[in-house]
N, C-alpha and C positions, 0 to 999 in steps of 0.2 A: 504494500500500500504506500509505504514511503515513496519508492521509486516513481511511481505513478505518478503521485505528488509533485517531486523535484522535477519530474522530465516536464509536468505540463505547466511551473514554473520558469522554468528554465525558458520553455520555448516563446511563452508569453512575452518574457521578458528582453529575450532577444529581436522578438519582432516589436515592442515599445520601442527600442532603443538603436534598432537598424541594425543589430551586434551579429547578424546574421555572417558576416567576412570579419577581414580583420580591423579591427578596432583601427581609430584614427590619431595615435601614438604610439612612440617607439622608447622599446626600454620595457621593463620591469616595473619599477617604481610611477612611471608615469602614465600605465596601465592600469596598475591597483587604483592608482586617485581617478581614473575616467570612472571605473565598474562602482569603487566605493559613491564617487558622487551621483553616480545612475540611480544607486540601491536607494543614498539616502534623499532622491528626488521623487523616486519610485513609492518610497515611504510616505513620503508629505501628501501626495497626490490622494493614497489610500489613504490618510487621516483627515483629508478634507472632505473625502467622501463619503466615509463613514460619520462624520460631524454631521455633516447635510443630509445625511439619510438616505444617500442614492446607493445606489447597487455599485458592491466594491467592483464586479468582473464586467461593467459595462461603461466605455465611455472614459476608460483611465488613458488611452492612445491620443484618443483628440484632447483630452485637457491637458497631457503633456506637449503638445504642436503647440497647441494656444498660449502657452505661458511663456 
């Protein structure tokens, strides 16, 4: 069940974030801060939505375009 889980996060998350190739920095270090600031954008987006009462799995792709 975990695996389940992570694969259809994962996938989500790569298609939010276009992460689908390779990322648009070079290096180690300046790959963790792209994915960390995804996560912790990816975050905000689901706490605003859950604030607002909207549906977390609907509508997180266009309000991250928008912002």
């Amino acid at each position: 069940m975990r695996s389940d889980t992570i694969e259809n996060f994962n996938s989500q998350f790569k298609g939010i974030f276009d992460c689908l190739g390779q990322v648009p920095t070079k290096g180690m270090i300046p790959t963790r801060l792209y994915v960390l600031g995804a996560v912790f954008v990816y975050q905000l987006t689901l706490l605003q939505h859950f604030e607002t009462n909207r549906n977390l799995r609907v509508g997180v792709k266009p309000c991250l375009q928008a912002e």
